[in-house]
C-alpha positions in Angstrom: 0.0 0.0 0.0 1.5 3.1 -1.3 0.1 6.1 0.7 0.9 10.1 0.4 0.1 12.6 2.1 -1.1 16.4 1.2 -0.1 19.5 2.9 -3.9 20.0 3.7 -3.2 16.6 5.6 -5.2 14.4 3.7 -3.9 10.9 3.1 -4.9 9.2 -0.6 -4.4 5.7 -1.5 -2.4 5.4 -4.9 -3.3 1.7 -5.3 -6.8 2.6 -5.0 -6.9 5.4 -7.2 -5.2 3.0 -9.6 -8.0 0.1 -9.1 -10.7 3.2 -9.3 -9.2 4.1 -12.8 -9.0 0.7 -13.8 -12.9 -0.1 -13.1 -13.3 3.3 -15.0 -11.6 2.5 -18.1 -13.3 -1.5 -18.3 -16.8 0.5 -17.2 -16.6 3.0 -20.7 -14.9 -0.1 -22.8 -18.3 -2.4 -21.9 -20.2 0.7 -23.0 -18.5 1.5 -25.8 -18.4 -2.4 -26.9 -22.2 -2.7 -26.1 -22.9 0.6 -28.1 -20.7 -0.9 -31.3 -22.8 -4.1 -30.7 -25.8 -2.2 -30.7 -25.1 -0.5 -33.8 -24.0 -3.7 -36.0 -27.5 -5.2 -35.1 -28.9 -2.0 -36.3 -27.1 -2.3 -39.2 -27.8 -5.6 -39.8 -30.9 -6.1 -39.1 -31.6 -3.5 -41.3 -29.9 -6.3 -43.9 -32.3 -8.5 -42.7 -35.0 -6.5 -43.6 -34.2 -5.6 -47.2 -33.2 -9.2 -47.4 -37.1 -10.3 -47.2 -36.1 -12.1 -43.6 -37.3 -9.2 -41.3 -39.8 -7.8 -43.3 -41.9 -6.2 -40.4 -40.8 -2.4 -40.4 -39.7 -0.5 -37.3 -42.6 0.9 -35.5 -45.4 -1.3 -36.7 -47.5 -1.8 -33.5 -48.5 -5.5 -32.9 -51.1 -7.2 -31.3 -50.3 -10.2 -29.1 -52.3 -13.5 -29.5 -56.1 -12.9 -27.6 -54.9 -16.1 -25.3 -52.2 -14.5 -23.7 -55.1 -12.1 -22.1 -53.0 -8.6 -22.9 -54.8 -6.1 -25.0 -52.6 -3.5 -25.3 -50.5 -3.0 -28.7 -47.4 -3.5 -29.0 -44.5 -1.9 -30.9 -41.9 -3.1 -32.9 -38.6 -1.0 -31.6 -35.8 -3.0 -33.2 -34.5 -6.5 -35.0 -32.1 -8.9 -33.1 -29.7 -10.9 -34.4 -27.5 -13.5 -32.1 -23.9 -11.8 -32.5 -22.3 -15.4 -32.2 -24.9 -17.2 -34.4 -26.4 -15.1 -37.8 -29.3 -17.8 -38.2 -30.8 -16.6 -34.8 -33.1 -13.6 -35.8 -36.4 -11.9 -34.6 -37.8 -8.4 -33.4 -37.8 -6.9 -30.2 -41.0 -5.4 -29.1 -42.3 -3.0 -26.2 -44.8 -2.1 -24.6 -45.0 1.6 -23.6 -47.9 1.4 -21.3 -46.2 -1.6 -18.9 -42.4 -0.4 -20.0 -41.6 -3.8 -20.6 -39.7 -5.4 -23.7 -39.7 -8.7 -25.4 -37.8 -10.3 -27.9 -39.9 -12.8 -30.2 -37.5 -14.7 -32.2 -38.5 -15.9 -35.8 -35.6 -18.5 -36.6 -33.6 -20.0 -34.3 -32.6 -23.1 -35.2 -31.5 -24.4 -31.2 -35.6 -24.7 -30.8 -36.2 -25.9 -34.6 -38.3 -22.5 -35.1 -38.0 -21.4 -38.9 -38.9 -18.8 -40.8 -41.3 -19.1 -43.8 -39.5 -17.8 -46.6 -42.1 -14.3 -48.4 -43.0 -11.7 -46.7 -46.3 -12.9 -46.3 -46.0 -15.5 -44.2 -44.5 -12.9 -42.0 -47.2 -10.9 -41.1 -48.4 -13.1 -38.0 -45.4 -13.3 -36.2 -45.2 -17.5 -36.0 -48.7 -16.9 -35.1 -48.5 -14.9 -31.8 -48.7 -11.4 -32.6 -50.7 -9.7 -35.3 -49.4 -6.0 -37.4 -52.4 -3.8 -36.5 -52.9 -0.1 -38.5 -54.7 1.5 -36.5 -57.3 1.7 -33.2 -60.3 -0.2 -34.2 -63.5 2.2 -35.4 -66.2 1.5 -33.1 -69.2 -0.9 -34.0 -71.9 1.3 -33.3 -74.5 1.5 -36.3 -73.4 4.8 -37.6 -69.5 4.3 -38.2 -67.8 1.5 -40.4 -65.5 -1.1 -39.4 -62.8 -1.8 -41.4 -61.0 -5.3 -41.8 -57.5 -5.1 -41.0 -54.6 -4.3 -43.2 -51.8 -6.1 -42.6 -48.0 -6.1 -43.7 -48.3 -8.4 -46.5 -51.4 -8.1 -47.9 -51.9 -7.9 -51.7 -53.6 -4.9 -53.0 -54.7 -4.1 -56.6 -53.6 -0.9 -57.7 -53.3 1.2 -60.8 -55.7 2.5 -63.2 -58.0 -0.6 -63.7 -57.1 -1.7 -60.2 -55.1 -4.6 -61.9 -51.5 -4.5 -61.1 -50.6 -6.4 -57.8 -49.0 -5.2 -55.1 -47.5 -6.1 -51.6 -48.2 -4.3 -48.3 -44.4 -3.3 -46.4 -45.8 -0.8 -44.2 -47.9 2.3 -43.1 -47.8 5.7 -42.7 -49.5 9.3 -43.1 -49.3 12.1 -45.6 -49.4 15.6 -45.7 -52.8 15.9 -44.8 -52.6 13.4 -42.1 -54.7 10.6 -44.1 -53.1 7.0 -44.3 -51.0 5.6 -46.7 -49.8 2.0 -47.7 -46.5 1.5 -48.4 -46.6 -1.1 -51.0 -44.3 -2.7 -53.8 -45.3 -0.6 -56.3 -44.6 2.7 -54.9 -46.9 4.4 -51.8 -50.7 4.3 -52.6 -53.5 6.2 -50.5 -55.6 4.2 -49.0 -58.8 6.2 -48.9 -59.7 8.0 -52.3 -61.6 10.9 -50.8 -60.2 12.7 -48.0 -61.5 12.9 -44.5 -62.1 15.9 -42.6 -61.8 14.8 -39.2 -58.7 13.1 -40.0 -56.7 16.2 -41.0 -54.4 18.3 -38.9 -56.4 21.7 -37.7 
């Protein structure tokens, strides 16, 4: 134990300042090797999405099966991929209400779980949670209740309504009314435009 003393008469351990730099430096090397980690899934998974394996985009809010009793969506908040084996794969999901995350894999060949190759098969995540578009409209007499539009649906678009296309995701446009993202380009899904749907 090397020890030395101030003139204010305070006494400091030089071993221990050594061990407390030392914990320091392995602390912001596990963060920094947990942040590259973090950002090669991102970046990969992103490959895995182009790829036709992860086809569910970021965001997408999910429905778990009606036997596990929860109601509340979920969201899709990033892919994972098992650094030390590439044929591991799935999404991550939370849910914002309960603050709690889960990861649903979609291959992983220890368990003998595979993915169906096409996007479509993808839509029902091996059958325990559902893509949903938006809150269900209510089933009163006056309003209209929609089927739901899932990732992976086909579509007929184009002039004559002819030309197939695939459903990849959702979103809004400019005057707040939704949009399909599809294989052939983004398509509208309503023709006339709603009024209480617009941004005041």
């Amino acid at each position: 134990m090397r020890l030395i003393q101030f003139f204010e008469g305070d006494v400091v351990d030089l071993d221990q300042v050594k061990q407390q730099r030392r914990r320091a430096d392995i602390r912001s090397h596990i963060l920094r090797t947990l942040a590259n980690m973090d950002n090669e899934m991102d970046q990969r998974g992103q490959e895995y999405s182009k790829a036709g394996k992860l086809p569910i985009p970021l965001g997408t809010r999910m429905l778990p099966s009606p036997r596990s009793g929860d109601t509340n969506p979920w969201t899709v908040v990033s892919y994972y991929i098992d650094p030390r084996n590439p044929d591991r794969y799935g999404y991550v999901l939370r849910n914002p209400e309960k603050d709690e995350t889960y990861t649903q894999m979609v291959n992983d060949p220890k368990v003998g779980m595979k993915a169906t190759p096409g996007a479509t098969k993808h839509t029902r995540i091996h059958g325990f949670w559902k893509p949903m578009i938006a809150r269900d409209v209510d089933e009163d007499e006056d309003s209209l209740k929609l089927d739901d539009v899932e990732v992976g649906d086909e579509v007929k678009v184009g002039r004559f309504k002819n030309s197939k296309a695939i459903v990849k995701g959702f979103k809004k446009d400019d005057h707040n009314q939704p949009v399909l993202k599809t294989t052939k380009g983004d398509q509208k899904l309503f023709k006339p435009r709603i009024s209480k749907l617009e941004k005041t």
